[in-house]
C-alpha positions as CSV (number, residue, x, y, z in Angstrom):
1,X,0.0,0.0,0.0
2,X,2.8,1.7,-0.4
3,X,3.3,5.0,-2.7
4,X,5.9,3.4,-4.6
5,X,7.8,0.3,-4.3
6,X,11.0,-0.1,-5.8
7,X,13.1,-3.6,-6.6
8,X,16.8,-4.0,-5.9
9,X,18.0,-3.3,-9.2
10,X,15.9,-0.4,-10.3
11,X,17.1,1.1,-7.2
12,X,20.9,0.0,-7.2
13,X,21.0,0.8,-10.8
14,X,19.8,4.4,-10.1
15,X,22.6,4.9,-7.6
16,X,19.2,5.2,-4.4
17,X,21.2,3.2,-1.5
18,X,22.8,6.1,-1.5
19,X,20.5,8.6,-0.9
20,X,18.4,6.2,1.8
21,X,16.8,8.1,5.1
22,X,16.1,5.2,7.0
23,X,15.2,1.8,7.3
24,X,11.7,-0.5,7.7
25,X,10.8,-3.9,7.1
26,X,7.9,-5.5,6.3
27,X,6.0,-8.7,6.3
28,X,6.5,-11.2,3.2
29,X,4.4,-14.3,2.5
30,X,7.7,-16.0,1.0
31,X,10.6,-15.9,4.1
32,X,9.1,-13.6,6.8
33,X,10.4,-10.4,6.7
34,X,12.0,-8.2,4.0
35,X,14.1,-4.6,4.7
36,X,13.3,-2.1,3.1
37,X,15.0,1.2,2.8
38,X,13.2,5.1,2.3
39,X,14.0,7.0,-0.3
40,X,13.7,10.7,-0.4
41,X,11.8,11.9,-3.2
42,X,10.5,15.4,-4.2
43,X,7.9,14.6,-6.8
44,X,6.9,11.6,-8.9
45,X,5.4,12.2,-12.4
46,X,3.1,9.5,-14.4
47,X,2.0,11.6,-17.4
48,X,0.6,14.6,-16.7
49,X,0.3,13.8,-13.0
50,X,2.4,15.0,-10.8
51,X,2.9,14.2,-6.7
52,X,4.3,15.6,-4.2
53,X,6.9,14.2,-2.0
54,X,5.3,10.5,-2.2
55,X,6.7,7.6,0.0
56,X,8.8,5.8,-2.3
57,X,10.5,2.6,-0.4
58,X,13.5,0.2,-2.1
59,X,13.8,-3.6,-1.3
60,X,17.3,-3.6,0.5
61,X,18.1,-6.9,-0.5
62,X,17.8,-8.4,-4.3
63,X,16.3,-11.9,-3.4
64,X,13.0,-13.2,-4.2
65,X,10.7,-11.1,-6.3
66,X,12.5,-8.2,-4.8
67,X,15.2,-8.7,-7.2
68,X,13.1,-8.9,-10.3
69,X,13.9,-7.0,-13.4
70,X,10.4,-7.9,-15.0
71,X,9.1,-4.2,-13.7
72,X,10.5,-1.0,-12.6
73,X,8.2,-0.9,-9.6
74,X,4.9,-0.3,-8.2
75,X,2.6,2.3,-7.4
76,X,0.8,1.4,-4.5
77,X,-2.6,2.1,-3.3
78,X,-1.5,5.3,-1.5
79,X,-1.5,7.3,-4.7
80,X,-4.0,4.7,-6.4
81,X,-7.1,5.2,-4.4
82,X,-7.1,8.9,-5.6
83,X,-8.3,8.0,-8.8
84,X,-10.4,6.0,-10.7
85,X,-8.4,3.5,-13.2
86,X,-8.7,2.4,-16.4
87,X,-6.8,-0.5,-17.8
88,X,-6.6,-0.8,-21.1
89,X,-4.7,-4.3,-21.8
90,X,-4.7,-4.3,-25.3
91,X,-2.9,-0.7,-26.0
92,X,-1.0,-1.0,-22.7
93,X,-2.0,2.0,-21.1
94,X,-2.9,3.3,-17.7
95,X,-5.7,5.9,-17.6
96,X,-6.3,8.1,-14.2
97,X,-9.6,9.3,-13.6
98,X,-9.8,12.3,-11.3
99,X,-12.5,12.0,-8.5
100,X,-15.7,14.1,-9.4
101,X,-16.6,16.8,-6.6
């Protein structure tokens, strides 16, 4: 439920260890636990859409699905629930439906 979950790679590749604030961990279904480290972001961009200062978290160690290389991430509920979504499978897009007031 995260903001935005990062794997190992992405994160190593991207040179984020270094710029970690702290440390967490979290339940996994597979072995437990996993670390996890907080990454200091200012904004996140998808599109048009832009947020500020989101949570963004990096798996600290690349094991498991937390070393995949099949995605550059997640975007977790956190910034999810905002919006309605639309998948569209076929094109491969993503569309974000403001909520109506």
């Amino acid at each position: 439920s995260q903001s935005v979950m990062l794997p190992h790679p992405f994160a190593a590749r991207h040179g984020l260890f270094a710029r970690a604030a702290g440390e967490k961990s979290a339940p996994s279904l597979a072995d437990g636990t996993r670390r996890l480290v907080t990454i200091p972001a200012r904004g996140l961009a998808i599109g048009s859409l832009t947020f500020d200062r989101p949570e963004v978290l990096a798996f600290s160690e690349p094991s498991g699905a937390a070393g995949s290389t099949a995605t550059d991430g997640l975007i977790g509920n956190t910034l999810l629930s905002r919006f309605t979504l639309y998948v569209d499978y076929a094109r491969k897009h993503l569309y974000f439906e403001p909520p109506r007031r």
